[in-house]
Biotite code that builds the C-alpha atoms (Angstrom):
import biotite.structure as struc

atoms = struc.array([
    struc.Atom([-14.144, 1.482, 0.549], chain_id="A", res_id=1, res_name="UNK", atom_name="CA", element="C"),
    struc.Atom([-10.372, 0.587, 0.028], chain_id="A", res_id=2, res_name="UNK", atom_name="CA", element="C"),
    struc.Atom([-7.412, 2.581, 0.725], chain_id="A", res_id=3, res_name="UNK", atom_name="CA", element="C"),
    struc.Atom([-5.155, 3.507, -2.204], chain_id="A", res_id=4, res_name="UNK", atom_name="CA", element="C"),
    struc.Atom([-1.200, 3.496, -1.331], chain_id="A", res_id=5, res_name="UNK", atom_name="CA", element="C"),
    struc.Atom([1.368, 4.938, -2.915], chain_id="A", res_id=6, res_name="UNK", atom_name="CA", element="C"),
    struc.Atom([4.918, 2.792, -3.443], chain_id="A", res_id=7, res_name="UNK", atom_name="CA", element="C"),
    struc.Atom([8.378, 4.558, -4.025], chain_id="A", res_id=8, res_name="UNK", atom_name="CA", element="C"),
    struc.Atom([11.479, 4.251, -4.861], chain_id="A", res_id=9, res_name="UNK", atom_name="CA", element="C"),
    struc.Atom([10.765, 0.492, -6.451], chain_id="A", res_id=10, res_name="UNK", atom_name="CA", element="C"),
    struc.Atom([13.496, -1.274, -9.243], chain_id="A", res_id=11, res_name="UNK", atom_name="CA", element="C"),
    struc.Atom([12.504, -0.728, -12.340], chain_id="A", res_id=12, res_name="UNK", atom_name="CA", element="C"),
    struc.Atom([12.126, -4.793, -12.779], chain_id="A", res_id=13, res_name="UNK", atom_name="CA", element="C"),
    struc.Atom([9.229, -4.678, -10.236], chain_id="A", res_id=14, res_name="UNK", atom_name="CA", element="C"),
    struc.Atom([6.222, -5.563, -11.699], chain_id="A", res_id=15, res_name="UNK", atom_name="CA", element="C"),
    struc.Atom([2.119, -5.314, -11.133], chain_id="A", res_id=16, res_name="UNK", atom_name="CA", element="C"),
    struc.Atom([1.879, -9.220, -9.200], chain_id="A", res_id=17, res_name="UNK", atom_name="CA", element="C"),
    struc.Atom([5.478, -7.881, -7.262], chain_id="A", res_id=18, res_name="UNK", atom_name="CA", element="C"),
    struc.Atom([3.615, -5.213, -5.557], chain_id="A", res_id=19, res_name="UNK", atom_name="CA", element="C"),
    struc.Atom([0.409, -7.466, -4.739], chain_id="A", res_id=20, res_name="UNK", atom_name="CA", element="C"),
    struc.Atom([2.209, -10.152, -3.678], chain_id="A", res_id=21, res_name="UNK", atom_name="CA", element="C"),
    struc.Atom([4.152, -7.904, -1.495], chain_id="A", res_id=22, res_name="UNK", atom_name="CA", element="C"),
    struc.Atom([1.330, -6.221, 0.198], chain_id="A", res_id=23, res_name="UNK", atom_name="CA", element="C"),
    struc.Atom([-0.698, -9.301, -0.133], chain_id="A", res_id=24, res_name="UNK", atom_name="CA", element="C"),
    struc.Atom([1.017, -9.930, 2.889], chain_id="A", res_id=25, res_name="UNK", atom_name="CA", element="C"),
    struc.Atom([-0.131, -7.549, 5.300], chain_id="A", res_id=26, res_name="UNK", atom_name="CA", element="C"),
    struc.Atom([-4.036, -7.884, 3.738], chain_id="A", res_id=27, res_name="UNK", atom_name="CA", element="C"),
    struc.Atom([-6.222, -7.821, 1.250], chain_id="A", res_id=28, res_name="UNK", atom_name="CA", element="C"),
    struc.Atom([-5.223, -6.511, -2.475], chain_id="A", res_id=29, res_name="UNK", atom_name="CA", element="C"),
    struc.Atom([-7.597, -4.569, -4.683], chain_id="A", res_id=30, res_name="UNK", atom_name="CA", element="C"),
    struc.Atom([-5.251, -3.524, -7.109], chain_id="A", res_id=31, res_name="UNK", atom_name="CA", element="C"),
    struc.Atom([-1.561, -3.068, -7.838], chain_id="A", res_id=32, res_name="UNK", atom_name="CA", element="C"),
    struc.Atom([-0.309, -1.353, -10.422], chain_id="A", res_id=33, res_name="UNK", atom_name="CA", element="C"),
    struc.Atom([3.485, -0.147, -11.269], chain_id="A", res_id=34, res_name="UNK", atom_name="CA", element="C"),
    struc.Atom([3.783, 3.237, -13.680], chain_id="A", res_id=35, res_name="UNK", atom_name="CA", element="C"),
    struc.Atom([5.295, 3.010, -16.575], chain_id="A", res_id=36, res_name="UNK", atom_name="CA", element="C"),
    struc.Atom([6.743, 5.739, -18.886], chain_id="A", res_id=37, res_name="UNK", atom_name="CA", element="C"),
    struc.Atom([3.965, 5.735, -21.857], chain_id="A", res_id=38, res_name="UNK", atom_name="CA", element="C"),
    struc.Atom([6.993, 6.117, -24.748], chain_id="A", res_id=39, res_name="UNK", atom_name="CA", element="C"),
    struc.Atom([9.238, 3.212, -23.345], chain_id="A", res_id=40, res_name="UNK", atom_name="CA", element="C"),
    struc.Atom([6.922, 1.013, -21.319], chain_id="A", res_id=41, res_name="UNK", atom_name="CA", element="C"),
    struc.Atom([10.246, 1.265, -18.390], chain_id="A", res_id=42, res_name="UNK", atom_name="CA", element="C"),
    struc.Atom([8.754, 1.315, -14.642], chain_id="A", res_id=43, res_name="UNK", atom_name="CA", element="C"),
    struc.Atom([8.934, 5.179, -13.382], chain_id="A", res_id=44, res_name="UNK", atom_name="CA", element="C"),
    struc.Atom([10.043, 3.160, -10.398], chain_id="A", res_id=45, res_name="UNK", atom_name="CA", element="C"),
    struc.Atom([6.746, 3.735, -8.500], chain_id="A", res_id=46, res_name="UNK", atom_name="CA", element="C"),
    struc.Atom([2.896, 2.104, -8.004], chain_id="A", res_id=47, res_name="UNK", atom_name="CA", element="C"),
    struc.Atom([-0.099, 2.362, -6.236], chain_id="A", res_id=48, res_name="UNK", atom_name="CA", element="C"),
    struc.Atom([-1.719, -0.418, -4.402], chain_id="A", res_id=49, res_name="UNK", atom_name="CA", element="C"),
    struc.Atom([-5.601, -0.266, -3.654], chain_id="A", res_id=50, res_name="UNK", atom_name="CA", element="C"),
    struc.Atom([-5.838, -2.450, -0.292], chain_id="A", res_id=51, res_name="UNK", atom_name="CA", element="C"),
    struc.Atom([-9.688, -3.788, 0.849], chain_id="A", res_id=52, res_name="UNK", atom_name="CA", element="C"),
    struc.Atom([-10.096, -1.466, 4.508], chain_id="A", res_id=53, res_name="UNK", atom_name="CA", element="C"),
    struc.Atom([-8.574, 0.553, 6.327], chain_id="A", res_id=54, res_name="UNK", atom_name="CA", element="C"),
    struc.Atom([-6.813, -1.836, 8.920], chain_id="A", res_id=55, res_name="UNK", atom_name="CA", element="C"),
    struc.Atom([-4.823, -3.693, 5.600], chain_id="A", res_id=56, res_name="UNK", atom_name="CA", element="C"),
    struc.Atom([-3.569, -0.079, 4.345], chain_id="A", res_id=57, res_name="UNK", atom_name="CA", element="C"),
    struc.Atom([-1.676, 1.128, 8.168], chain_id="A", res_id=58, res_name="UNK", atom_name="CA", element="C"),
    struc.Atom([-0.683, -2.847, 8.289], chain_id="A", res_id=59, res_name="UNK", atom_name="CA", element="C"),
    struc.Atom([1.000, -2.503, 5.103], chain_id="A", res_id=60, res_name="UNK", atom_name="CA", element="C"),
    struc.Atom([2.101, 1.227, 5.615], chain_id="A", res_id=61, res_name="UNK", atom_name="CA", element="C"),
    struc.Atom([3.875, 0.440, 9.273], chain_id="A", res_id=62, res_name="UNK", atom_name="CA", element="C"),
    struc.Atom([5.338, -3.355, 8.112], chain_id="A", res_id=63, res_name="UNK", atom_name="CA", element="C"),
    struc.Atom([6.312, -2.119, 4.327], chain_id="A", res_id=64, res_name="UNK", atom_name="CA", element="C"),
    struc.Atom([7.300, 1.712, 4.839], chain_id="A", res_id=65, res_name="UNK", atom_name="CA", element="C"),
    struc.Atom([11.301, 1.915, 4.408], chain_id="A", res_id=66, res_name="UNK", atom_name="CA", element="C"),
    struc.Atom([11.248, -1.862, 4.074], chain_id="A", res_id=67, res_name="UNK", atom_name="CA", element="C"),
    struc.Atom([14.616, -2.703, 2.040], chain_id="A", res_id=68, res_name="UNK", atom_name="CA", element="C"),
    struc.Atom([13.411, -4.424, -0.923], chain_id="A", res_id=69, res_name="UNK", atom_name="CA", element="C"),
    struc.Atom([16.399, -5.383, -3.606], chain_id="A", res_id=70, res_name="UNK", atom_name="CA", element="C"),
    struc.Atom([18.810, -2.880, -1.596], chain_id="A", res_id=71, res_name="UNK", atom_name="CA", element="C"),
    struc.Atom([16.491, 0.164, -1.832], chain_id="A", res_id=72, res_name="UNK", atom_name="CA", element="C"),
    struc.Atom([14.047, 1.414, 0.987], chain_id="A", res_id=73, res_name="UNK", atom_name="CA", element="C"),
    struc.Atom([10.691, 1.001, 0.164], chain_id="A", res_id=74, res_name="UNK", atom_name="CA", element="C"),
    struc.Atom([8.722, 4.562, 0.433], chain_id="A", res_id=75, res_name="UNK", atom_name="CA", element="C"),
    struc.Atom([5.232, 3.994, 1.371], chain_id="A", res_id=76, res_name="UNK", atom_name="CA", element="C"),
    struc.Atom([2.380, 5.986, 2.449], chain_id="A", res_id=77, res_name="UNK", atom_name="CA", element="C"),
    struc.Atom([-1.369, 7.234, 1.905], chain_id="A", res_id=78, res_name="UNK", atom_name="CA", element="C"),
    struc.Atom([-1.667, 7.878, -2.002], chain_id="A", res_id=79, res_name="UNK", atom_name="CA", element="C"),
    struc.Atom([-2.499, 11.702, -2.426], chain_id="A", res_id=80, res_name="UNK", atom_name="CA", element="C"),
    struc.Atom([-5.348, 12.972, -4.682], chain_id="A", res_id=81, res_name="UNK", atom_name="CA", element="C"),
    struc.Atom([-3.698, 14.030, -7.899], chain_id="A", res_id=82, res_name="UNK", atom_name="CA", element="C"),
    struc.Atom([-4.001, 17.677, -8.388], chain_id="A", res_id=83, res_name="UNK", atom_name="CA", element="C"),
    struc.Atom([-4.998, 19.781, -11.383], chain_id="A", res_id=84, res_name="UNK", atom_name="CA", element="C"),
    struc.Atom([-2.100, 20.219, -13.516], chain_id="A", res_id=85, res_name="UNK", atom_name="CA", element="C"),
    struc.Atom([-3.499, 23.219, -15.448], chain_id="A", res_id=86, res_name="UNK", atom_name="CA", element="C"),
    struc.Atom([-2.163, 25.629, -13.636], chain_id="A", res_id=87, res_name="UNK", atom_name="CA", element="C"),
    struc.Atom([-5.349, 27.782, -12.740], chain_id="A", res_id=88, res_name="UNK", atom_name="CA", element="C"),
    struc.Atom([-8.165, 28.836, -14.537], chain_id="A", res_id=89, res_name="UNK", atom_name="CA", element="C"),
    struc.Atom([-6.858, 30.876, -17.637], chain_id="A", res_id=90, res_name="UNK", atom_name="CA", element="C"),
    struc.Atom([-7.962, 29.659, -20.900], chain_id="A", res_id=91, res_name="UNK", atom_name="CA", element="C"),
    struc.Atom([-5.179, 31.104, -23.420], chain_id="A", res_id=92, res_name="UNK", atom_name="CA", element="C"),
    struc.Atom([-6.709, 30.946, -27.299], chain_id="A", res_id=93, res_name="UNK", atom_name="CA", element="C"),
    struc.Atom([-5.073, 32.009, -30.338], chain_id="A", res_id=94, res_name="UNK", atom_name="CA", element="C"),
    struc.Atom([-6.374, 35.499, -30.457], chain_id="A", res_id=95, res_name="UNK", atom_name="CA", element="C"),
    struc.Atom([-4.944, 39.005, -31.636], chain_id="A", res_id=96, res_name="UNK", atom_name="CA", element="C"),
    struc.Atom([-5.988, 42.135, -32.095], chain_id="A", res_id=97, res_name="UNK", atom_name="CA", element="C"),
    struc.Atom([-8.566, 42.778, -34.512], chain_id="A", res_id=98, res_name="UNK", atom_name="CA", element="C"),
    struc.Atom([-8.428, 45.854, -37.054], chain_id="A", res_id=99, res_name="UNK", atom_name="CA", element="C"),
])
């Protein structure tokens, strides 16, 4: 199984083959994929890259991680899971008091 990376502080020109050709370098490329803003299709400035093992992900981690990449330093590290934006377990439904 691959490792999924997460890529900061990127110019909002980067693109999806930016990112794979830029880790492509230190490994194997699952995936690459910058986030856009859903309303205005803009780069959030940010991506995650899915690399083939282990080894590829610390290769590009240590070679890519404050990296300065169109004058900004490159932020990279292990992706985190994405947590539950919910906020807890409360259900809130449109009730009132009944008379």
């Amino acid at each position: 199984m691959g490792k999924k990376l997460y890529c900061g502080n990127l110019t909002y020109n980067t693109c999806n083959a930016d990112l794979e050709r830029l880790f492509g370098e230190y490994g194997v490329v699952r995936e690459a994929q910058v986030i856009v803003d859903r309303d205005t299709g803009r780069s959030k400035g940010f991506g995650f890259i899915e690399m083939e093992s282990d080894e590829d992900a610390h290769a590009a981690i240590a070679g890519l991680n404050e990296f300065v990449q169109d004058g900004r330093p490159l932020i990279v590290n292990e992706a985190k899971p994405r947590e539950n934006r919910s906020g807890g377990s409360r259900s809130f439904s449109g009730g009132g008091r009944r008379y």
